[in-house]
C-alpha positions in Angstrom: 92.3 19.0 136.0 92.5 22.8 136.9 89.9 25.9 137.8 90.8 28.9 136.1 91.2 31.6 138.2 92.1 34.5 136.2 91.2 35.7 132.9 90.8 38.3 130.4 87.1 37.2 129.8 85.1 37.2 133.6 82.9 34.5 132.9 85.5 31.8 132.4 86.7 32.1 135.8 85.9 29.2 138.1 85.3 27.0 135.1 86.9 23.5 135.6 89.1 22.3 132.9 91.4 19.5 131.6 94.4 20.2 130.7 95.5 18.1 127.1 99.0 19.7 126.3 100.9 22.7 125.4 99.7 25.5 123.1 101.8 24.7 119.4 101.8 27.1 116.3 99.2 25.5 114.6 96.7 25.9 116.9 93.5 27.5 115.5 93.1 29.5 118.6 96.6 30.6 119.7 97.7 33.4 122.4 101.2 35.0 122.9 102.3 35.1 126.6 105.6 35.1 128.6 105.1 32.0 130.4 103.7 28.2 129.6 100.0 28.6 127.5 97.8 24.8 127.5 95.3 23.8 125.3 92.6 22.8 127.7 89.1 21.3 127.5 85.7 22.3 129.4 82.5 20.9 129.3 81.1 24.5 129.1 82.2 26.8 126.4 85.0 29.8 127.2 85.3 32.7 125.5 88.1 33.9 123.6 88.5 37.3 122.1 91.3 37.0 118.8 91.6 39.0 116.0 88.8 41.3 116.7 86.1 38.6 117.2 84.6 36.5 120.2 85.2 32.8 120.1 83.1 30.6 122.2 84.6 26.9 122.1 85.3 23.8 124.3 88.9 24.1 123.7 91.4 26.9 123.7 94.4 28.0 125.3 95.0 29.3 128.9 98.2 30.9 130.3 99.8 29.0 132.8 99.4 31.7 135.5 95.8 32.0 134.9 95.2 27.9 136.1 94.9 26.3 139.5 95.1 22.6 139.8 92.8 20.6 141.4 94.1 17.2 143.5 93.0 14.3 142.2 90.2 12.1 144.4 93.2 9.5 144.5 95.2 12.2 146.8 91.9 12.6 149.3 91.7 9.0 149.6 95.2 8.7 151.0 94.6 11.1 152.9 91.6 9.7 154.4 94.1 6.9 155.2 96.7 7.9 156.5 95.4 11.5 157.7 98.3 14.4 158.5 98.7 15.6 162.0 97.0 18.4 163.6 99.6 21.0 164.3 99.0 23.1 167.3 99.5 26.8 165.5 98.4 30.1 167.1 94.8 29.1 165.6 94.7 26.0 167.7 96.0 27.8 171.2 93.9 30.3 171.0 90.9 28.7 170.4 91.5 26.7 173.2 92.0 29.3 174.9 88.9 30.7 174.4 87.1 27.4 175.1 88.7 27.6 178.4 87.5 30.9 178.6 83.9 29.8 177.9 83.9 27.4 181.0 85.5 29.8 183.4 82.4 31.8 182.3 79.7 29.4 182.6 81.6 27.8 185.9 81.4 31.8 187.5 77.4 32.4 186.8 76.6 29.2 188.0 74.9 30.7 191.4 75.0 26.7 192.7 79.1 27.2 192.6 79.4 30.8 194.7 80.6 30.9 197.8 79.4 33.3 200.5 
């Protein structure tokens, strides 16, 4: 399974696909392109301009470089299992720092905690 995420025609990006194989010769709708082309499948039609005419089918080809793939649910469920550790990146310190930050605040215009 992949989202496409580039393509000649704007309204096939973000459409999910399958992925069945690689483009061949005898496809009916072929492309030439540098890199890998698959014949995917989508439950909505793409469009395909070839030859001078629009095509709108459930299966065509798609560059490689045009394709994202999606994890499978399999892959979230291990996860769920045995989840990663939480690195503690710049992100992490300095939200904490602002967290500490927030208290320091609250703590100071408490007028119960002054001291005269």
């Amino acid at each position: 399974m992949a989202i496409i995420i580039d393509a000649y025609n704007p309204e096939n990006i973000g459409k999910i696909v399958k992925v069945l194989r690689k483009q061949t010769m005898r496809e009916r709708l072929r492309i030439r392109h540098q890199g890998t082309v698959w014949i995917v499948h989508s439950a909505e039609k793409l469009k395909w301009n070839m030859w001078g005419r629009h095509f709108m089918e459930n299966f065509g080809p798609v560059p490689e470089n045009q394709l994202q793939p999606l994890k499978s649910s399999t892959h979230y469920e291990r996860l769920k299992e045995n989840p990663t550790q939480r690195m503690n990146c710049g992100t992490f310190m300095i939200m904490e720092y602002e967290e500490r930050c927030e208290m320091r605040r609250l703590e100071m215009s408490d007028p119960s905690k002054c001291e005269f």
